[in-house]
C-alpha positions in Angstrom: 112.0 107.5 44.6 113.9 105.8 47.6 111.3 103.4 49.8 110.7 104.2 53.3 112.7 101.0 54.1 115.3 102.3 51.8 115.5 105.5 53.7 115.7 103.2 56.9 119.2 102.1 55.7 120.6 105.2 55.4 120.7 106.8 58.3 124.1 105.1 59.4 123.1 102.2 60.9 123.7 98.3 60.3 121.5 96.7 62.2 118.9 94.4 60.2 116.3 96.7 60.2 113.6 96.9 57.8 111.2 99.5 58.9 110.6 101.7 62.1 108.7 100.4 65.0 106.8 102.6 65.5 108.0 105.6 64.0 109.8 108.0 66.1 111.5 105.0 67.9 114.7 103.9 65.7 114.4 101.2 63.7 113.3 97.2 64.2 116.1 95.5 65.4 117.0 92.3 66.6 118.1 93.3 70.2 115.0 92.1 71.7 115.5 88.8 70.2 119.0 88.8 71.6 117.8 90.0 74.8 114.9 87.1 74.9 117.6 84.1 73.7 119.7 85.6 77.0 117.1 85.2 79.4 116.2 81.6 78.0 119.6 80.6 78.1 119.3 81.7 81.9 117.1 78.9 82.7 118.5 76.5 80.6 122.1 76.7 82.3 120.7 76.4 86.0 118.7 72.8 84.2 122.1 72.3 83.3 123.7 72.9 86.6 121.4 70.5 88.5 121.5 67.4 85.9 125.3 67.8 86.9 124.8 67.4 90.4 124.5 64.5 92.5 124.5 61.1 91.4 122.9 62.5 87.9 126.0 63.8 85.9 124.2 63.8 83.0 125.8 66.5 81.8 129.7 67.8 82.8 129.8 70.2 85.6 131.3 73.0 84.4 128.9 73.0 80.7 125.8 74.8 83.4 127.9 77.6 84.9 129.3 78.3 81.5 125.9 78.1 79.9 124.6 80.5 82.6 127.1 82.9 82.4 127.0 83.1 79.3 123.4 83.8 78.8 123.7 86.5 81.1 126.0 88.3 78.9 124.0 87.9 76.3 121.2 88.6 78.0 123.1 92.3 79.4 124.6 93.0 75.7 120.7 92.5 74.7 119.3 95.1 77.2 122.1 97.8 76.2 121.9 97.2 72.4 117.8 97.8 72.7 118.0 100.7 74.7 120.8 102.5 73.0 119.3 101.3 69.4 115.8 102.6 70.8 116.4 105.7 71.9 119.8 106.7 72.2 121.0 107.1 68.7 117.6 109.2 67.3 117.9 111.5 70.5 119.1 114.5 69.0 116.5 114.2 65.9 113.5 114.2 68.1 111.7 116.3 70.3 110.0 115.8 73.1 106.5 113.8 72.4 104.2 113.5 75.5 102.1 111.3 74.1 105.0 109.0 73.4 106.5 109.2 76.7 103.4 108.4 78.3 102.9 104.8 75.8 106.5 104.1 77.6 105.6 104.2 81.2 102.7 102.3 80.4 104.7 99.8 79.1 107.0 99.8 82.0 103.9 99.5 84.2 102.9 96.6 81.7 106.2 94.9 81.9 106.8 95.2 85.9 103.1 93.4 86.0 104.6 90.3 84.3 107.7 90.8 86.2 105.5 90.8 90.0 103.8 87.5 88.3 107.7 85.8 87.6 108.2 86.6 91.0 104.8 85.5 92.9 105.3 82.2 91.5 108.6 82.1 93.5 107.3 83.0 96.6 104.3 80.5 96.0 106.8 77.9 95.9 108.5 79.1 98.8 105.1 79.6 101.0 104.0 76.1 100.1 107.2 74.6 101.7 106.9 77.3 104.8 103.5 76.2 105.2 104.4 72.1 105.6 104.8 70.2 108.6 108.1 69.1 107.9 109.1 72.9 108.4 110.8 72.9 111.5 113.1 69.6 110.4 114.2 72.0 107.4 114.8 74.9 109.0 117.3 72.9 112.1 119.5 72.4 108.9 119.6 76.5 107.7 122.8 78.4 108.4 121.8 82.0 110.4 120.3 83.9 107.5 119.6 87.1 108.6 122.9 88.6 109.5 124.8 92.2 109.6 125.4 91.7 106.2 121.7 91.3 104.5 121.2 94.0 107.1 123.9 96.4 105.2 122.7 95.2 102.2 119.0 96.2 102.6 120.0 99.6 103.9 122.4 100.5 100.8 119.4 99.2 98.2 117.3 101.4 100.2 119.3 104.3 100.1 119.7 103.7 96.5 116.3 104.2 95.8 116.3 107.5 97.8 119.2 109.0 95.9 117.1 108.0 92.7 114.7 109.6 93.9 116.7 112.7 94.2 118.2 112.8 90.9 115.1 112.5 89.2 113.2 115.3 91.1 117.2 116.8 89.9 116.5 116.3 86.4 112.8 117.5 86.7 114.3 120.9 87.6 116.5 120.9 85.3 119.1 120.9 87.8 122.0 118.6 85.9 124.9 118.8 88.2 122.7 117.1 91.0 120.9 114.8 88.6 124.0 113.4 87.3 126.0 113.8 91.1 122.8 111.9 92.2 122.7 109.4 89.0 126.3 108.7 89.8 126.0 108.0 93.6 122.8 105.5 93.0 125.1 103.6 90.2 127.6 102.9 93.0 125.7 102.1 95.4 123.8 98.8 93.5 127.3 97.8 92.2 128.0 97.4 96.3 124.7 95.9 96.7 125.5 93.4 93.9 129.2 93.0 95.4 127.5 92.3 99.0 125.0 89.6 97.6 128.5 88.0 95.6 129.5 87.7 98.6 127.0 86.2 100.8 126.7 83.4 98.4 130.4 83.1 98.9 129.8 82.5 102.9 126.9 80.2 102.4 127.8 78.1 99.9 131.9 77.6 101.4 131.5 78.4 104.8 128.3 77.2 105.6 127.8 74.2 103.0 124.7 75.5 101.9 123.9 76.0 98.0 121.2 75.9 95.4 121.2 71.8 96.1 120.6 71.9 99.8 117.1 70.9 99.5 113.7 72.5 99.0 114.3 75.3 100.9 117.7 75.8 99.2 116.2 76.2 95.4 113.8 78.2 96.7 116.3 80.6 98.3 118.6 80.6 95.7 116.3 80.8 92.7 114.5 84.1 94.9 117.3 85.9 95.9 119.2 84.4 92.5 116.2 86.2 90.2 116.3 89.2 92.2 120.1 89.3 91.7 119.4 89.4 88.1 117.0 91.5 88.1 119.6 94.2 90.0 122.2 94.0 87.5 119.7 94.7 85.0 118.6 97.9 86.8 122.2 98.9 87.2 123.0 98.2 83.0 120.1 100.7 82.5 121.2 103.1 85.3 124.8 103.0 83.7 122.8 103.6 80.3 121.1 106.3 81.7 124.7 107.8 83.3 126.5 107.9 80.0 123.3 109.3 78.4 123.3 112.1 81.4 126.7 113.1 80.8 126.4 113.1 77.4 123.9 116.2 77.8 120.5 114.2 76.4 118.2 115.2 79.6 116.4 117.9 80.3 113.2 118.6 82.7 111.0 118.3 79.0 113.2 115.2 77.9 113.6 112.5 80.6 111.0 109.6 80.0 114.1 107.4 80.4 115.2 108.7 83.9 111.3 108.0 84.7 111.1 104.4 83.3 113.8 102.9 84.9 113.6 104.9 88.2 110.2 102.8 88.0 112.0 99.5 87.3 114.9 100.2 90.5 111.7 101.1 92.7 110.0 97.7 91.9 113.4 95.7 92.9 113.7 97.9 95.6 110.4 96.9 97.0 110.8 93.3 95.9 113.8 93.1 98.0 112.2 94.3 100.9 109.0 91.9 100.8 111.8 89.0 100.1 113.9 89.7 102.9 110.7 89.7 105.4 109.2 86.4 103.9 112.5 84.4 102.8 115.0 85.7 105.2 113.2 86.2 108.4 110.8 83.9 107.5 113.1 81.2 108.0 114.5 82.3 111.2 110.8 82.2 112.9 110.3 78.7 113.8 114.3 77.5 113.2 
């Protein structure tokens, strides 16, 4: 009589696997591992970048960017190949399980708690130097932060989660030509938003001078808006996911937990953005 982890092995897939996790939700896999080793690597490229800089060059200067970007491959090709190993490739074998779609949002809930924590500690840092009396020195030195184009920028992230909105309550109908005409319009619009912020670190840091080692205020602005970036083109991988799932027919108004979970996650960076570019952006500005 085949094992159970036998019967784990041949259902097609490669992956090193050895028993399902739970059942119902594809195989153990090492994607999360992958995923975890990218967003380590994240951290440990930006140590890199700064023991390059200065009068350190400890390390070469190119071995941190490459490190980074690296990592954040990885990091991406992690997030894809656990989603898609998770619940893509079993879609068709199972049906729609309430009970299990609820155990996801919770852990979406559970994971965006841990996420609000990464990010409070940010602001904490960024609040502290806000709050000293050295302030208004710092802030003589800051290039005009709050522009047109983290204006535009705030409006098309904004506008995103609307259309989100819109092809969910889509999808919830059942209505699929306006979930995936929705889908498709939200996709585009945080590629732009991750285009615009590309590009605002482009003015900063050649124009104005001002980059991650411009003092305090500078880490603190770049590791922010830097982790939010991140955190965006994670949101837009899953979106994408979520696309080629759409038009690939696996939604329906009983089968959507997906559409749910990461409409949750592009909410959260949403509002995150929003609370980031009151404190950080016109934060600065207010005393300057």
């Amino acid at each position: 009589m085949a094992t159970e982890t036998e019967d784990a092995h041949d259902d097609g897939h490669h992956l090193p696997a050895v028993e399902d996790w739970p059942r119902g939700f594809g195989e153990a896999s090492w994607w999360p591992f992958v995923t975890a080793l990218g967003a380590g690597g994240i951290y440990i490229g930006a140590a890199l970048y700064l023991m390059a800089v200065g009068d350190r060059n400890i390390v070469g200067p190119l071995i941190g960017p490459g490190v980074l970007v690296g990592s954040i491959g990885l990091f991406l090709l992690g997030i894809y190949g656990w989603m898609y190993h998770a619940f893509v490739t079993h879609f068709w074998e199972r049906g729609a399980d309430e009970h299990s779609a609820s155990k996801l949002r919770w852990g979406m809930l559970a994971f965006l708690g841990s996420e609000i924590a990464t990010f409070s500690a940010g602001f904490t840092y960024f609040f502290f130097i806000r709050s000293q009396d050295a302030w208004a020195e710092i802030a003589s030195d800051l290039p005009h932060l709050l522009g047109s184009l983290v204006i535009i920028n705030t409006t098309i992230l904004i506008v995103s989660s609307v259309t989100l909105h819109f092809a969910h309550g889509a999808i919830r109908r059942n209505d699929r030509q306006r979930f995936i005409g929705w889908l498709a319009v939200t996709l585009l619009l945080g590629v732009v938003f991750i285009g615009g912020q590309v590009y605002e670190y482009y003015e900063f840091i050649v124009h104005e001078g001002f980059s991650l080692t411009s003092g305090l205020f500078g880490s603190a602005f770049y590791g922010l808006t830097g982790l939010h970036g991140l955190h965006v083109t994670m949101g837009a991988v899953l979106l994408a996911i979520v696309f080629v799932r759409a038009l690939a027919g696996q939604y329906s108004a009983d089968r959507h937990v997906s559409v749910t979970t990461a409409s949750m996650y592009w909410h959260f960076v949403d509002a995150v953005w929003i609370f980031l570019v009151v404190a950080l952006y016109a934060g600065a500005e207010v005393g300057a």
